[in-house]
N, C-alpha and C positions, 0 to 999 in steps of 0.2 A: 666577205671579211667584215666583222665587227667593227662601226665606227666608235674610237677611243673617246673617250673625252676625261678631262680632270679638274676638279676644282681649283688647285692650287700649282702654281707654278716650280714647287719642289717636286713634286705627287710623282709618281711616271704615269706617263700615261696608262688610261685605266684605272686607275685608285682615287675614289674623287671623295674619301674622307679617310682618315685614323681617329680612332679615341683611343685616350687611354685613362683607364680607371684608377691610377695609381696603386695596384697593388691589394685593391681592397679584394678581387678574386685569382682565379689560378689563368681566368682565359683573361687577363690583362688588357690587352690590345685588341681592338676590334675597327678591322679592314676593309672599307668598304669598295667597291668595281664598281665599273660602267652600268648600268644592267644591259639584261638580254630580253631578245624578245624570243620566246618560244610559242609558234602557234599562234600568235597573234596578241600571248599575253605577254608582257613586260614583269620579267622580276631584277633584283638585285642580288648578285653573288655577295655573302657576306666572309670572311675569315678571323676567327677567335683565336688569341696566341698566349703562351705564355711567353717570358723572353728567350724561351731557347726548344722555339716549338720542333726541333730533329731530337731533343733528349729522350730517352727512355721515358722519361716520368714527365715530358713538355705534354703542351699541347697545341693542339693545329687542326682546329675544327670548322667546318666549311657549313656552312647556312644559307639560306634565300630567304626575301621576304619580296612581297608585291608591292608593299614601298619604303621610299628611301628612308633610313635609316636616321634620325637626327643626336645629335649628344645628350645622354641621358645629364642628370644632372649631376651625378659626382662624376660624371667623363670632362677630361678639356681633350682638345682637339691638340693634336700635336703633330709640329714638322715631319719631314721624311729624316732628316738625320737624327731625329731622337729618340726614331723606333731601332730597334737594339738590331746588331749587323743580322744575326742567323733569323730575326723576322723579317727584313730586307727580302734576306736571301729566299726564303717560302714566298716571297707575296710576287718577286720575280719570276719565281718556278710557274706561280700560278698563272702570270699573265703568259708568259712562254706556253702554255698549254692554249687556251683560250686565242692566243694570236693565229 
């Protein structure tokens, strides 16, 4: 089983960043997880959202990179309660998988 870990004491375990861009694109929020080690190499699962990434027209797009992710410069870093409920709700889904 995958050890969790999280930066921030709101986070759920496993999600050890959020940014958010304010709006300035459609995938809004950006998710970042624990990483994984596959084979020996270490990536991080990334998740791009819009605020209502289950709509028809959202988004909820799933990325990796080999390393972690920092805040671009128009991103701020933002809480767990002030990612919108239905990105909550995907970023759940996704560790539910992963667990």
């Amino acid at each position: 089983m995958p050890r969790f870990r999280r930066s921030r004491r709101d986070y759920p375990a496993g999600v050890i960043a959020i940014y958010d861009n304010g709006g300035k694109t459609i995938d809004r929020y950006e998710v970042v997880f624990t990483p994984v080690d596959s084979d020996g190499v270490q990536f991080f699962p990334i998740l791009y959202m819009s605020p209502d990434p289950f709509h028809p027209q959202g988004v909820g797009q799933h990325s990796e990179t080999l390393f972690r992710p920092t805040r671009m410069p128009d991103q701020r870093v933002i809480d767990w309660a002030d990612l919108p409920e239905r990105c909550q709700q995907c970023v759940l889904q996704d560790l539910e998988v992963t667990a």
